[in-house]
N, C-alpha and C positions, 0 to 999 in steps of 0.2 A: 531582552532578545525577542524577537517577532518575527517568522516566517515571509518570507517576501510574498508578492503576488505574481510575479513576475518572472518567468526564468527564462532561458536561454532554450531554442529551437532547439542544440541538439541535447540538453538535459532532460528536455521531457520524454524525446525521442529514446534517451537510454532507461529512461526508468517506464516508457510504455512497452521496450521489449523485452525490458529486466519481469514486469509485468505477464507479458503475453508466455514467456518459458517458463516462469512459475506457473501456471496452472496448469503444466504437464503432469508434472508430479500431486502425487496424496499429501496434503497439508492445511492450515487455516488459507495459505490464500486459495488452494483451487477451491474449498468451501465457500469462501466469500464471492468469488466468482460467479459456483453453480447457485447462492444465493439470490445472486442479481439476475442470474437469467434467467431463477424463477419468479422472480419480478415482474418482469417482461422486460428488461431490459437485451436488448441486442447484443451480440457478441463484443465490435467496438466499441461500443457503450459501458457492457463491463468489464474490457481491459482497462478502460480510462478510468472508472471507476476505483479500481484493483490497483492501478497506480500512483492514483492519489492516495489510497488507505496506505498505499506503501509508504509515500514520501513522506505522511505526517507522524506513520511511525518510525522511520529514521530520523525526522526531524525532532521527535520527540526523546529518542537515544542519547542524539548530540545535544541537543539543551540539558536532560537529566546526566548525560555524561556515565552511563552506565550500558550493558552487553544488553543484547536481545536474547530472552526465553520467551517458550510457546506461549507457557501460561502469562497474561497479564498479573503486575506487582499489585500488592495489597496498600490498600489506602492506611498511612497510621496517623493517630489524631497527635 
């Protein structure tokens, strides 16, 4: 399985406002947000940001086939 490149206008549109209402709230995304803006990255700059780290960790749920918790899973050898 492999992530496409490509999506669909209004899928990105729903995970750039699923994006922009998450950083209302206390959480890792609004941290990662005020990360980027201390960056220097722009407001739009780190929604788009903030909705890409979304999608690859959804997309990384559906491949692994497992729930989302705060903490990231433990690497086992």
């Amino acid at each position: 399985m492999h992530r496409p490149k490509r999506y669909s206008r209004r899928l990105r549109r729903v995970f750039y406002l699923s994006a922009q209402t998450s950083i209302v709230r206390d959480g890792p995304n609004r941290d990662y947000y005020l990360k980027k803006r201390g960056e220097g990255c722009k407001h739009v700059q780190a929604v788009i940001a903030l909705a890409r780290r979304r999608t690859s960790v959804m997309w990384a749920l559906l491949r692994d086939n497992r729930t989302f918790t705060p903490t990231p899973p433990t690497q086992t050898a």
